[in-house]
N, C-alpha and C positions, 0 to 999 in steps of 0.2 A: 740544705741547699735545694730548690727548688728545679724542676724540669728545665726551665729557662735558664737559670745560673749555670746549671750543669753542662746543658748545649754549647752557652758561652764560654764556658771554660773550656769545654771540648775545641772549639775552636781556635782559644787560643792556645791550651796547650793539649794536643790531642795526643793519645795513648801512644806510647811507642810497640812501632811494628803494627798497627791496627789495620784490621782490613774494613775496610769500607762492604758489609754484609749488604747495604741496600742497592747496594752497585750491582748485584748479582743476575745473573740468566734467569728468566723465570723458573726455569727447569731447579733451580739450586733454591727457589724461596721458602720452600716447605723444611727440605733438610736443613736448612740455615737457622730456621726457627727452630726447629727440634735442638740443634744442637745447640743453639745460645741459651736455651731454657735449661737444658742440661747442663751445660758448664757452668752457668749461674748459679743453680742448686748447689754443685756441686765444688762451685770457689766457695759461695757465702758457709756452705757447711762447714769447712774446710778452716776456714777462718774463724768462725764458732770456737771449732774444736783445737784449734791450736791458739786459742785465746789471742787473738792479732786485732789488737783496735787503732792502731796507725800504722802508718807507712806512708815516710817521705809528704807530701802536703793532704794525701787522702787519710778519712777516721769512719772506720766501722760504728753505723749509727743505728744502732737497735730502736726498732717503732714497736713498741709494745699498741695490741690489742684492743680492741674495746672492752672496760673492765664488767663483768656482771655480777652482783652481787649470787653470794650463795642464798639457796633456797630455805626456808626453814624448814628443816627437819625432823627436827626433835620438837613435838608438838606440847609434850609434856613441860620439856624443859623452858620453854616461849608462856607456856600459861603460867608455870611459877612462877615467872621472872618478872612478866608483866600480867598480872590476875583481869585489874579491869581493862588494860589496855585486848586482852585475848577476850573477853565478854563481848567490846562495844565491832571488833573484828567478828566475832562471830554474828552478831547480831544483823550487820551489814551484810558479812554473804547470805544467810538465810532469808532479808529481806531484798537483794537483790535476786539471789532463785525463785522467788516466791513471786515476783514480777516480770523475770524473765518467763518464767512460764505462763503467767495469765497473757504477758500479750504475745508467747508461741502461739500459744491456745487460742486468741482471738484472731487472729493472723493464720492459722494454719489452714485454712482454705485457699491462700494467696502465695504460701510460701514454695519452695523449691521441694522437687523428691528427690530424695538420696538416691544416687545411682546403685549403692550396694545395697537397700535395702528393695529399689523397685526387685534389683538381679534376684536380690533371695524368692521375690514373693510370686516373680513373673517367671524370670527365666533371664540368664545374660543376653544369649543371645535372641531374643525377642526386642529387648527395651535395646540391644548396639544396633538393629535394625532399626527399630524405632527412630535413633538418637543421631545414630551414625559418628563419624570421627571428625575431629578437627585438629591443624596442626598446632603442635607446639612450640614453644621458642625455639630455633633451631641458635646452638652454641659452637664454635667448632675449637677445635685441636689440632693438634700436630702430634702425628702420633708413624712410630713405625711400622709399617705394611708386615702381618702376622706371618705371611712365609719368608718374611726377612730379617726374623730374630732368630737367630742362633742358642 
């Protein structure tokens, strides 16, 4: 069911006893949010763990993940298996490094300086004078006020 089905349905058959959370005081938006993200975690866990995949017209719909494959590991075991296919792989990364580095090399007049390695050779605080700060993606949360946990 898609955001839009869902609304719709909502509308026509909305939760029993629900409160309307966007209705609220500003003063209530922050702890409203806190606590829908809480109860949420903590129905959908809930329902996990007590293996619940329906109820009445609603069905627990697990969205698995973006799959990634595993790594090769076992480097021995990948050259047995495949001899030439591990040759023409190796072959590739050494002629790939072998050309990443000529045009580092050609290019390193033009390229960027690593800030950890200016730090080592200058000094941090020299090159954050230099450099100075810039802001970062600013993300936010809803989180409870630290002298208000118990």
């Amino acid at each position: 069911m898609t955001p839009q089905e869902e609304s719709l349905s909502l509308r026509e058959f909305p939760l029993p006893d629900a409160m309307d959370f966007t209705a609220c005081k500003s003063a209530e938006v922050l702890p409203n949010i806190s606590y829908l993200q809480d109860s949420l975690d903590q129905l959908k866990s809930r329902a996990i763990s007590e293996n619940l995949k329906e109820s009445g017209r609603y069905v627990l719909v697990e969205i698995p993940g973006k799959l990634m494959r595993n790594p090769i590991n076992n480097i021995q075991k990948f050259k047995d298996r495949f001899p030439d296919g591990y040759a023409l792989v190796r072959r590739e990364q050494h002629d790939r490094i072998a050309s990443d580095y000529q045009t580092a090399m050609a290019n390193l007049e033009f390229s960027g300086i690593p800030l950890t390695l200016a730090d080592a050779k200058i000094g941090k605080d020299l090159v954050t004078e230099f450099v100075g700060y810039q802001p970062q993606k600013i993300t936010v949360e809803v989180r409870v006020r630290p002298e208000m946990i118990k």
